[in-house]
Structure formats: structure tokens, C-alpha cells
C-alpha positions in Angstrom: 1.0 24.7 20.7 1.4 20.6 20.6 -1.7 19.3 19.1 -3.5 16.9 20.6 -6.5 14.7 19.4 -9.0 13.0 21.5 -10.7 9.6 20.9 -14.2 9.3 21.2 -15.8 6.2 21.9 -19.2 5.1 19.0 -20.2 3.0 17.1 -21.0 3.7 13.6 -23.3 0.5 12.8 -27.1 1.8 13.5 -29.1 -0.6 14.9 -31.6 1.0 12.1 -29.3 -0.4 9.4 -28.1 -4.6 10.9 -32.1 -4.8 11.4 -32.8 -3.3 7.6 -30.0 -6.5 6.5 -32.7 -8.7 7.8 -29.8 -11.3 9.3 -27.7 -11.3 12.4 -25.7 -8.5 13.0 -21.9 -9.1 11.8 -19.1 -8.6 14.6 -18.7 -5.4 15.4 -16.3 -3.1 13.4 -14.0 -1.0 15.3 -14.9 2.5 15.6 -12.6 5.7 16.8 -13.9 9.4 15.9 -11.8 12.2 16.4 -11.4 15.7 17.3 -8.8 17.9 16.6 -7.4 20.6 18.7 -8.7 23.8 19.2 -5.1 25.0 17.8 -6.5 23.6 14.6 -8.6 26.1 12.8 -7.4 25.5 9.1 -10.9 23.5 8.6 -14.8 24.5 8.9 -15.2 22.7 12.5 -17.9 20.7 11.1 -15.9 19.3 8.3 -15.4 15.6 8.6 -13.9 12.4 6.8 -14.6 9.1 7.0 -12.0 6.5 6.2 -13.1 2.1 5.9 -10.5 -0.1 5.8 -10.0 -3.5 4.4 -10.6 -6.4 6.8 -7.1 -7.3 7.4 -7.6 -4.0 9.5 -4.9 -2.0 11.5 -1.4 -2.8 12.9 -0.2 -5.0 10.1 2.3 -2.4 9.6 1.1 -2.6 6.1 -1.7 -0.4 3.4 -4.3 0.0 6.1 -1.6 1.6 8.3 -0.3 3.9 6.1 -3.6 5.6 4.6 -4.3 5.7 7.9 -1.2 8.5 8.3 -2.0 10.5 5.9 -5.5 10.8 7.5 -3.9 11.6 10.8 -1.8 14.1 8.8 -5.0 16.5 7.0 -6.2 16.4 10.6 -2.9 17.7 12.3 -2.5 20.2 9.1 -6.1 21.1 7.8 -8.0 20.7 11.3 -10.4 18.4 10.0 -12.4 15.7 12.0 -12.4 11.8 10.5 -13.8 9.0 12.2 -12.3 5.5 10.9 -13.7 2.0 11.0 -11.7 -1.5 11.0 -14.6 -4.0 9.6 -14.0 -7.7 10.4 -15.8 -9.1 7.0 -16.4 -7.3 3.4 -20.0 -8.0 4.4 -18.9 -5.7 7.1 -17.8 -2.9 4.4 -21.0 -2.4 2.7 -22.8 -1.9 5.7 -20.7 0.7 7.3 -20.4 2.9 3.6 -24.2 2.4 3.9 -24.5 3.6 7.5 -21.9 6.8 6.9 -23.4 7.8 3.3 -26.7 7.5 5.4 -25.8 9.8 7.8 -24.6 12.9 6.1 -22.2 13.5 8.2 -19.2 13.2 6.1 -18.0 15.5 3.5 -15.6 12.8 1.9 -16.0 8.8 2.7 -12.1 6.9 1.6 -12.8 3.8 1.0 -9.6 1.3 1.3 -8.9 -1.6 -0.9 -10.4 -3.2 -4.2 -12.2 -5.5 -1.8 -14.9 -2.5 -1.6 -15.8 -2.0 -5.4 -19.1 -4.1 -5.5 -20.3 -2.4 -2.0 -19.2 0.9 -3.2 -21.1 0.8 -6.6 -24.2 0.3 -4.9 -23.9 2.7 -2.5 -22.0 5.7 -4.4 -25.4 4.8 -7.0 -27.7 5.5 -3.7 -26.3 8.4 -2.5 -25.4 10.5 -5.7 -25.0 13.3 -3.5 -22.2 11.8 -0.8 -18.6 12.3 -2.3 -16.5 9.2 -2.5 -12.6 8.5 -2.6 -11.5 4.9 -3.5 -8.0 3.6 -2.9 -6.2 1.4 -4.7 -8.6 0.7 -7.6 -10.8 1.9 -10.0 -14.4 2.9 -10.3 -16.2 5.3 -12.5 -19.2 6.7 -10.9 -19.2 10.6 -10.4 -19.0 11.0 -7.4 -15.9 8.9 -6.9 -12.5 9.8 -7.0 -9.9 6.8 -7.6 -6.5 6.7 -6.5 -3.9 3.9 -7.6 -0.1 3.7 -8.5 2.4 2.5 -11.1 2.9 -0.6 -8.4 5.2 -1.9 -11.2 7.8 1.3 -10.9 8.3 1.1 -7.4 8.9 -2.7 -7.8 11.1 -2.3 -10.7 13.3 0.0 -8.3 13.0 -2.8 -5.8 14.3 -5.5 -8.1 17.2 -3.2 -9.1 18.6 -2.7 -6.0 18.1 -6.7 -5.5 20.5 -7.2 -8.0 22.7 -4.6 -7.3 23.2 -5.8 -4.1 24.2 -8.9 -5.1 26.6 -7.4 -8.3 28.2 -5.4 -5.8 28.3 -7.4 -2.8 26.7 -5.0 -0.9 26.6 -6.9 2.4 27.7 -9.9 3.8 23.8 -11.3 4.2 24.7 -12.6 0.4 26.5 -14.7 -1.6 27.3 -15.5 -5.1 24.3 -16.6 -6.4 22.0 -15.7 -8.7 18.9 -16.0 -7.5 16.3 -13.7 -5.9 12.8 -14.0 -4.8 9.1 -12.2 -4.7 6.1 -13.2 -3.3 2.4 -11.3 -3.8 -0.6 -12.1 -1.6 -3.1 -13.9 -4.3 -2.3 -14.1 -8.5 -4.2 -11.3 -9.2 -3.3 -8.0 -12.2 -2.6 -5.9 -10.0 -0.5 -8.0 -7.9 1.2 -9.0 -10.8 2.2 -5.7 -11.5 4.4 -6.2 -8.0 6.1 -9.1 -9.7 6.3 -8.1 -12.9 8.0 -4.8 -12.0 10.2 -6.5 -9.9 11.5 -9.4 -12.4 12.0 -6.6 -14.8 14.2 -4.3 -12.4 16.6 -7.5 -11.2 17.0 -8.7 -14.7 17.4 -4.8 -16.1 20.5 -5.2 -13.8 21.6 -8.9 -14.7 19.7 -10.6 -17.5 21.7 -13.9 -15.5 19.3 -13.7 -12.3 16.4 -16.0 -11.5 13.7 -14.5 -9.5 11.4 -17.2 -7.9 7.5 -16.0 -7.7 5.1 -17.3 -5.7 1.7 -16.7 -4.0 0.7 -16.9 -0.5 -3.0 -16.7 -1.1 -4.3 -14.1 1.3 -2.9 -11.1 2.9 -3.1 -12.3 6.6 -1.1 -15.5 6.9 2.9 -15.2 7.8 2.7 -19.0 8.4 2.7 -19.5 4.3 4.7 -16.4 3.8 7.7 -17.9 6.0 7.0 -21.4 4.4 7.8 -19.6 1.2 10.7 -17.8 2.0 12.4 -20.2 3.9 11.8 -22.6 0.6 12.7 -19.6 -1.4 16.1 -19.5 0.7 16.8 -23.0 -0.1 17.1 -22.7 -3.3 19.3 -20.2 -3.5 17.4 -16.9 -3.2 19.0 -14.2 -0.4 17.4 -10.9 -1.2 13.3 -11.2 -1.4 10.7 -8.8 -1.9 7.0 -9.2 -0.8 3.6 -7.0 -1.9 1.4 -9.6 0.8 0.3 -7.4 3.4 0.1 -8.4 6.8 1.9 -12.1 5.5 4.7 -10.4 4.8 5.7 -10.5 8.2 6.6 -14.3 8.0 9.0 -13.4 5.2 10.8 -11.2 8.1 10.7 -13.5 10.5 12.2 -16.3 7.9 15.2 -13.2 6.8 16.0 -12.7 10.7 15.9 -17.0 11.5 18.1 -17.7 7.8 20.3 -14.5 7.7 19.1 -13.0 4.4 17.8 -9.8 2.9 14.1 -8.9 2.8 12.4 -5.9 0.9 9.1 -4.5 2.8 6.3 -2.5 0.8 3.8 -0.3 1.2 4.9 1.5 4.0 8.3 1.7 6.1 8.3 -1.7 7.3 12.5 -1.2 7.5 11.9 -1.2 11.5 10.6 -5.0 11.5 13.6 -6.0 11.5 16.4 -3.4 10.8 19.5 -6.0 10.4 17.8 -7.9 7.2 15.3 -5.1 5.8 17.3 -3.3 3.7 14.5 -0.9 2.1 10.9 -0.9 1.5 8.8 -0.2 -1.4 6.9 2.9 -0.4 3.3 2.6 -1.8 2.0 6.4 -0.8 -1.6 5.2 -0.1 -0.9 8.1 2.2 -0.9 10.6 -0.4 -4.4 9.6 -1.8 -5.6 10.0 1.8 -4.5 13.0 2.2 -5.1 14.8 -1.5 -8.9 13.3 -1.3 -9.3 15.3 1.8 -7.3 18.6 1.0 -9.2 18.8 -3.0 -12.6 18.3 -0.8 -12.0 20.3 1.6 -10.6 23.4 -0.8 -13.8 22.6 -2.9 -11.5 21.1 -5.8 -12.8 17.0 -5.5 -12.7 15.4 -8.7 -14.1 12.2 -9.9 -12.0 10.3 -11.8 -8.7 8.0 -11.7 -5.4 9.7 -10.5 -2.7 7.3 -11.1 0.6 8.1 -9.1 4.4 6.9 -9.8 7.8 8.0 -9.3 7.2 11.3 -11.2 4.8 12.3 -8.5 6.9 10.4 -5.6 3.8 7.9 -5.2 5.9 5.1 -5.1 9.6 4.8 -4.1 12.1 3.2 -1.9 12.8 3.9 1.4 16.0 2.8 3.5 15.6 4.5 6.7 15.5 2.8 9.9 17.4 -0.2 8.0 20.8 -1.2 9.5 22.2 -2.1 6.1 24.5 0.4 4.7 24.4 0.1 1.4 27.4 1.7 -0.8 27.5 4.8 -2.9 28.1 2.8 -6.3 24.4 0.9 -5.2 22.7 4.6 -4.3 23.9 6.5 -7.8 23.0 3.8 -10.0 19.4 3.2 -8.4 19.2 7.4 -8.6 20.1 7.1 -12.2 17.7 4.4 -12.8 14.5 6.7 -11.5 15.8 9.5 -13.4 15.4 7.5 -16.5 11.9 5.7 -14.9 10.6 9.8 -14.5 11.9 10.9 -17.9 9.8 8.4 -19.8 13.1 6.8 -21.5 11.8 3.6 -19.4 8.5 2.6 -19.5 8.3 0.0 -17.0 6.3 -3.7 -17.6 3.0 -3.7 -15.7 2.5 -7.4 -16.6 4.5 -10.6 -16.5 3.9 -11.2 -20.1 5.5 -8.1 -20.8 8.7 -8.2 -18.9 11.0 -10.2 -21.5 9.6 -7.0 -24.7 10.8 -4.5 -21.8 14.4 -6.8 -21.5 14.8 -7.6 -25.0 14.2 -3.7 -26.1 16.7 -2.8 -23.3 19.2 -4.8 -23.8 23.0 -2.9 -22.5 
């Protein structure tokens, strides 16, 4: 039987809650519970998640989108109910963890993003109870389970096949240069690890490459992001990576105008533009989604940090939907290349000050 699920329109703000904040109420967050199917028994019926997402919200094709899947996925496989929220501000954030943990309603409450540490420390500390996933960073309370990656692997794999599409002349979208580009949303450690990663893979491949870095400085404005790339472009660069969120989109729309390769992240972002995205940098957020529900739901959650990287396929690139064929020479190598990320016999920079120890110790 198809399975269906039905959207039910609430609001999860209580009026109880804006009046406690003793100020005007913030715009409204987007709200939409679901149901699942009577087809889906796997789940006790009253066993439901909540997931809050970073303010950049959904539809950026980007980390909101994809935890979102594998949220939509433990409902279609474990028959659970979720409701999700889209807050417009971080003040936003606190206020809706307060108003769920308040409730006790939700078995497990995934909060999105770094953005919600301070909120989450408070309220996690209220409601001792009330079990907590976090995605993305770090935060040890007991009754919060962290999920983040090895950004820096997936990125590494990125900047190799950068350069190896430019050794081998994999398309005609680049010439004989050697120079290749990332940009990150703000200069931040963990954003760093994007670049870092990156800059190591390329140069792993040709120690001769330049990669240009630069920041946008937030995660929803393609405006700077195609100011960037088109700069980027100028100078030489024809195959550019982005970990920027919802900016990133200006560095496709700059690839499509200038006729050069991008590099999405996060999720499958290949279908932006098919004829210039020639991969993305799969960041599984979905994974953590979906493992926070299916331990709580089996009775197996677990405070604590999980960190996840090739080994465990929570990072990786992607190249369906892309229009860009690369060769056989471009696919073994990068295949080789993991095999030696996953074995340990590479242990890849997670900071820029690293990356020339990681080139000068593996030297060919």
C-alpha cells in the first residue's frame, strides 16, 4: 500500500509561552505536524519527533533540507509522527525547544544547527527528563545526543576530484590553469574544516594548484556568493566548491552565466544546474536524523557525540543528476583515494594550519 502522510495545520508557539517572554511575540515560525499512514505500524502510534531548524529554514536545497529527509524517511519506515518548525530568528529557536520540551509530547526533540547551543543548554538543563538530539555540533548535557562529521574528508574528496579534473581534462568547462576555488559562509572552525579539507585534497593531487578561499559572511545571500565566484573566475579559478548554505546558489548561478564547474554540499544540489554541477559533497545530516529517531525509538538513545565520515558513509560525493561525465581514470583514482581516507593511511587536515604537515608528510 502507497503511504501517504497528512499535514495538519498548528501552531506550536503557546500563547502561554510569547506572554511568559514578557516582549512582543516574534514572527511566527512555520509549523507542519504529521501523521503517518495507517499502513505504518512499525511505531507505538503515540510516538512522536520534533525536529527545529536553523533560520535560513527550508527550500535552500541545502542542511535544513536534507535532515529534513531523513525525518520524512523514519516516518515512512518506523511509522512515527514528527511535527517540524522553520523559526524566522534564533530568538525564535529557544522559544519553540521551550514550548515542545514543555509539552511532553515528543519522545526525541532534533535540534538543527550550532546556532541552537546556547537555547539548548538552557532548556536540555530544564527539562532533564526530555531527550535531545543536536545536529551539527557539540553539547554535553545527558540528555543530548550530538551528531557531526569529518566535514574535512568529504571536502578533501571534493578538492581531489577538482584537481583531477583539471589533470585530466575531464571536460571542456576547463582549461589549463591551475587554479581552483572554495568559499564557506562565515570564517568560523568548523567551516574551516570545509576549506581546509578541500585545499589539502587539490593539492594532494597537484602540489602546483592555487585554491582561492573566501567568505561570504552568512548563509542566505547568493548576491555575495556570485560576487565571489564570478571574481573567483577571473582570476583563473574554473572548478569551485562551496560549504555556504542557501548562498551557494549564487555560485551556480555565476558557473551557469561564466561556463565553469561548481561543487554543491550538503545534499544533492547536482540538479541546480546539471551542465556545471559536477558532484556535491554529501553532508548526511540525514543520517543523524534518522539514527536519533530509530536508537529512541528502539530504546537505545545515547548521550554523547557521534562523529561520522567516510568510514560510516557520513560524508561523500555524489554525481547523480549531474550532466558531466566524468572518465574512468577520474572515478578509480578518487575510489582509491577513500579507500586510503577509510583505512586510516590518510588522516585528513581539519584545520588550515594543518594542511601544508598533511602535504609535506605526503609528499608522492
Amino acid at each position: 500500500m502507497k503511504k501517504t502522510i497528512a499535514i495538519l495545520g498548528t501552531l506550536l508557539l503557546s500563547a502561554s509561552i510569547l506572554a511568559g517572554c514578557g516582549s512582543s511575540a516574534p514572527t511566527t515560525p512555520t509549523a507542519g505536524p504529521t501523521t503517518p499512514s495507517q499502513s505504518q505500524t512499525a511505531a507505538p502510534k503515540d510516538f512522536k519527533a520534533g525536529i527545529i531548524f536553523t533560520e535560513a529554514g527550508l527550500g535552500g536545497q541545502s542542511f535544513n533540507d536534507l535532515a529534513f529527509e531523513g525525518v520524512k524517511k523514519a516516518a515512512a519506515d518506523l511509522g512515527i509522527k514528527y511535527d517540524y518548525v522553520e523559526p524566522k530568528s534564533v530568538s525564535d529557536e529557544a522559544i519553540v525547544q521551550e514550548d515542545m520540551a514543555s509539552s511532553g509530547e515528543y519522545d526525541i526533540i532534533i535540534c538543527v544547527g550550532a546556532e541552537q547551543i546556547d537555547a539548548l543548554k538552557m532548556v536540555a538543563a530544564n527539562y532533564p527528563e526530555q531527550k535531545f538530539a543536536l545536529i551539527d555540533a557539540n553539547l554535553e548535557l545527558p540528555n543530548v545526543a550530538c551528531y557531526t562529521s569529518k566535514e574535512q574528508e568529504g571536502s578533501f574528496m571534493a578538492g581531489a576530484l577538482a584537481a583531477l579534473i583539471k589533470q585530466e581534462k575531464a571536460t571542456d568547462k576547463v582549461g589549463d590553469g591551475k587554479t581552483v576555488g572554495v568559499m564557506v559562509g562565515v570564517n568560523n572552525p568548523l567551516l574551516n574544516r570545509f576549506v581546509a579539507g578541500y585545499t589539502a585534497g587539490a593539492k594532494y593531487i597537484n602540489p602546483e594548484l592555487e585554491v582561492l578561499v573566501d567568505y561570504v559572511g552568512g548563509f542566505g545571500d547568493p548576491t555575495t556568493a556570485k560576487n565571489i565566484a564570478t571574481t573567483f573566475n577571473s582570476k583563473g579559478a574554473d572548478v569551485i566548491f562551496h560549504a555556504a548554505g542557501a548562498s551557494g546558489m549564487g555560485l551556480f548561478q555565476a558557473a551557469q552565466e561564466k561556463g565553469f564547474v561548481a561543487i554543491g554540499v550538503n545534499l544533492n544540489q547536482n540538479g541546480v544546474a546539471p551542465d556545471n554541477i559536477v558532484a556535491s559533497m554529501m553532508k548526511r545530516v540525514d543520517s543523524s536524523a534518522y539514527n536519533a529517531i530509530e536508537t529512541t525509538l528502539n530504546g537505545e538513545f545515547k548521550a554523547g557525540l557521534k562523529v561520522m565520515g567516510l568510514a560510516d558513509e557520513g560524508v561523500g560525493l555524489n554525481m547523480e543528476g549531474s550532466n558531466i561525465k566524468l572518465p574512468e581514470s577520474v572515478t578509480k583514482k578518487l575510489d582509491e583515494i577513500k579507500e586510503l581516507v577509510v583505512s586510516g593511511k590518510l588522516v585528513i587536515p581539519a584545520a588550515i594550519e594543518e594542511v601544508n604537515p598533511f602535504l609535506e608528510a605526503n609528499k608522492k
